[in-house]
N, C-alpha and C positions, 0 to 999 in steps of 0.2 A: 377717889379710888373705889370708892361704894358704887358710885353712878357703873364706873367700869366694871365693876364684878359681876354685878345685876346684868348690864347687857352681856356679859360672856354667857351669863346661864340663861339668858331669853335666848340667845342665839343658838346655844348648843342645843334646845328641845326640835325635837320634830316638826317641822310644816304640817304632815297629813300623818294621821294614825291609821292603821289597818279597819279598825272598827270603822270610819270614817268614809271608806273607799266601798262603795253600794255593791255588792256582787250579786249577780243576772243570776236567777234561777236556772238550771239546766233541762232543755229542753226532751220531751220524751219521745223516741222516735215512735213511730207508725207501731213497727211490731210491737214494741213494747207493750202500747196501748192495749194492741190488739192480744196479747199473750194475758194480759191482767182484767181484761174484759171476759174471755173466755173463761179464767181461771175458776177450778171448781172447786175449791177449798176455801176460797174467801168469805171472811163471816161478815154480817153487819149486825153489830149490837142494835139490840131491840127490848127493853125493859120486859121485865116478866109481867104476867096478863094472867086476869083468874081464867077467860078463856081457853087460852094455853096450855095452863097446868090442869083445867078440867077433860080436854081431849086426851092430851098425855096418860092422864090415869084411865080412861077410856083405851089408849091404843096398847097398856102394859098387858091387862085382863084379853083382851081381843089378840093379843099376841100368842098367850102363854094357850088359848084355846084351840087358837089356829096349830099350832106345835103336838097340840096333843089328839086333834084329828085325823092331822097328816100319818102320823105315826103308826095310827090304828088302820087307816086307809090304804098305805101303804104295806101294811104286814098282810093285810088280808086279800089286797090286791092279788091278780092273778098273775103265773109266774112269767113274765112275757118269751116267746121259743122262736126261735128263726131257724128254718129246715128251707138248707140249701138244696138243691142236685147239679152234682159233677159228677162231669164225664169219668165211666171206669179207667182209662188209659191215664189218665191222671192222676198219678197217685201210687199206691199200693206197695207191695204186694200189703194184702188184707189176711189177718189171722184166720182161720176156720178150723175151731173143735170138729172133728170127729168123733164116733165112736162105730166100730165093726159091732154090726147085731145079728150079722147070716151066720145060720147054721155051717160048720165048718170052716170059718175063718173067710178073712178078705184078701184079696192081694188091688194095693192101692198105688195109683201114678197119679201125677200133677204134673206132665209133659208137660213144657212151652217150649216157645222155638230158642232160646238161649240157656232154658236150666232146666235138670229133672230128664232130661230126654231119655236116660237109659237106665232110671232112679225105680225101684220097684218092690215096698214094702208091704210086708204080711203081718195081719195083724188077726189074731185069735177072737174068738168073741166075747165084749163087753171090751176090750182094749183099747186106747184111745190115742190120736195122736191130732197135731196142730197142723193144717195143710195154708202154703202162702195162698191163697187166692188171689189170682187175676183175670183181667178181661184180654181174652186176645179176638183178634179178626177172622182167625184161623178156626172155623168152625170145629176142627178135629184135637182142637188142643184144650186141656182141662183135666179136670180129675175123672180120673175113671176108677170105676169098684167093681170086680171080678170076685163071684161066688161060684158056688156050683148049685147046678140048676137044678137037678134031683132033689134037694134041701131045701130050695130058695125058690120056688117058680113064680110066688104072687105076694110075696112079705118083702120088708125092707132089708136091702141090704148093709145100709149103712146110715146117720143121723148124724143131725148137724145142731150144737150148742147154739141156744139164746139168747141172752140176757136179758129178760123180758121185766119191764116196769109192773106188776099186776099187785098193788100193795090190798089190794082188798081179799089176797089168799089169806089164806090163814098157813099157807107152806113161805110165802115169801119172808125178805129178811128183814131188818128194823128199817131200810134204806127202802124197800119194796122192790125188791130187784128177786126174780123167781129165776134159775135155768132149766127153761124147756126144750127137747130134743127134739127137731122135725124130720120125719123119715120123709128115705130118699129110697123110690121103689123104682125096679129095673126099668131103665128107660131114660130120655131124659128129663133131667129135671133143674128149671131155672131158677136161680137165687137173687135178689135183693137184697144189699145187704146197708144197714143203716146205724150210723156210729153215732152215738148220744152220748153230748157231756155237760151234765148236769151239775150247774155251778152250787143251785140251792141245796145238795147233797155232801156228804162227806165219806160214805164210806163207798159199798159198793155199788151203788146208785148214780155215784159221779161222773163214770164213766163206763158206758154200755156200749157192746159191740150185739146184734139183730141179724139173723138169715132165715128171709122169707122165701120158702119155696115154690114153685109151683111146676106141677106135673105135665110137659106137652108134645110126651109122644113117648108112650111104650113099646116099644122097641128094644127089644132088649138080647140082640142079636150082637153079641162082641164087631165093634164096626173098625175096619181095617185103620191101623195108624192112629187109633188113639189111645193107646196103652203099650208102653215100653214092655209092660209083662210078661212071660212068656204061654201061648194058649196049644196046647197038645193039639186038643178038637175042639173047635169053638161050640159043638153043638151039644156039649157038657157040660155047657157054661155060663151062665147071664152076666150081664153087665150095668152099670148103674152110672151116671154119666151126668158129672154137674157142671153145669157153667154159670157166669157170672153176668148179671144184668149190663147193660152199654154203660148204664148210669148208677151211684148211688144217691143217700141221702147223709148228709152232715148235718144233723140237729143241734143246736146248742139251748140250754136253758139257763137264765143268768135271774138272779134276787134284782125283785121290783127298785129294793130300801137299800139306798145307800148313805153313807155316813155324810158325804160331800155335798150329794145333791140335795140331802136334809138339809143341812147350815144351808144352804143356798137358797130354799124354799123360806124358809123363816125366816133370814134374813131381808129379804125382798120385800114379806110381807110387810116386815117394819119398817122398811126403808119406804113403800108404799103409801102405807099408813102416815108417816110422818110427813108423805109431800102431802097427802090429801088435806090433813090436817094442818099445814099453812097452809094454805088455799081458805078455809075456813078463818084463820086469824085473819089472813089479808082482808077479806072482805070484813073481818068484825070491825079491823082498825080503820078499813077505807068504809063503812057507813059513819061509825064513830065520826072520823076529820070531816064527814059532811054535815051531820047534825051538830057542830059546835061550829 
């Protein structure tokens, strides 16, 4: 009965155990290989090296230098300005201050061929008003200024707002922005007009509107069809007659120093410094395994 109990339990164990049964490593395919090869995160431990921790304290100080040159270089840097020119028909209408300075008052039009055409405002002298400025093709169409001529024969009859950068006045404002008036004397007279927005700014300095004149043909003969006005006798009367250059200028000024591009400059350098600096271990460790 003994003999037989013993073979029931030889018989009841297992032939083959799990443990027993060899299982094949799984094989890696191609990409994989290739994804783990590339991979730029992976580390290889490497004991620490007086080498090592002596560049490292080398590249902390060489860090915190570089950090604080850039800084300085970059405040004092100059402010970099990009002055575009587009076309006047693109765009607008553009603001323009006025102000009436003829004796007797003004009578002011800004004809175009769709607005203004029968618009005809008087303004006393020293009074001011905002005219839309545009470019049109139509040589006859623009601001015009009607004085009388008695009063006004060879003086301005009307001036056009600034905003002029000149921080070395001593009239300018914390910002360096001064308003200069340029006279407009009977005849015609073309404007440039150039809008600046000055990022390194805050107040009024950020954002300037500029009209340059210039005088190229006195004449100042009221010329048929460019002023809705109305003229009794034109020959008691002068006229003052601005137009708008084909082209302006859009200036921008923008800060050298930005917060971004700083982390990004340091950064670099460190990250620089520390490839340069394995390169140096490598080769201390690969003279080393040649002299041993």
């Amino acid at each position: 009965a003994a003999q037989a109990e013993e073979g029931v339990r030889m018989s009841s164990e297992p032939m083959f155990r799990p443990d027993d049964i060899p299982i094949k490593p799984k094989r890696k395919g191609w990409w994989k290989k290739l994804v783990h090869y590339v991979d730029a995160y992976q580390v290889k431990e490497t004991p620490p090296s007086h080498v090592g921790g002596v560049i490292t304290f080398l590249i902390l100080p060489a860090t915190l230098f570089y950090s604080i040159s850039l800084v300085i270089s970059l405040l004092h840097a100059p402010k970099p300005m990009e002055n575009e020119l587009i076309w006047s028909n693109q765009g607008g209408p553009f603001p323009m201050p006025v102000r009436c300075v003829a004796e007797g008052g003004c009578q002011i039009s800004n004809a175009f061929e769709t607005t203004h055409m029968t618009d005809c405002w008087t303004l006393q002298k020293g009074e001011e008003m905002t005219i839309e400025a545009s470019y049109s093709f139509n040589p006859k169409m623009g601001l015009s200024v009607i004085a009388n001529a008695a009063l006004n024969a060879d003086a301005p009859l009307v001036e056009v707002l600034s905003e002029s950068y000149m921080p070395m006045m001593s009239d300018s404002d914390s910002d360096g922005t001064l308003n200069q008036w340029t006279a407009a004397l009977p005849g015609l007279t073309i404007f440039n007009f150039v809008h600046t927005k000055n990022y390194t700014l805050s107040n009024t300095g950020r954002e300037r509107r500029e009209w340059f004149g210039s005088w190229v043909d006195p004449l100042s003969t009221p010329q048929p069809g460019t002023t809705p006005c109305p003229i009794a006798d034109p020959t008691t009367v002068v006229q003052a007659r601005l137009r708008m250059q084909p082209s302006w200028n859009a200036i921008t000024v923008r800060d050298p120093f930005s917060v971004m591009t700083y982390i990004g400059l340091c950064m670099g350098w460190y990250a620089a410094m520390i490839s340069w600096g394995s390169i140096v271990v490598w080769l201390y460790d690969s003279l080393s395994d040649m002299r041993n």
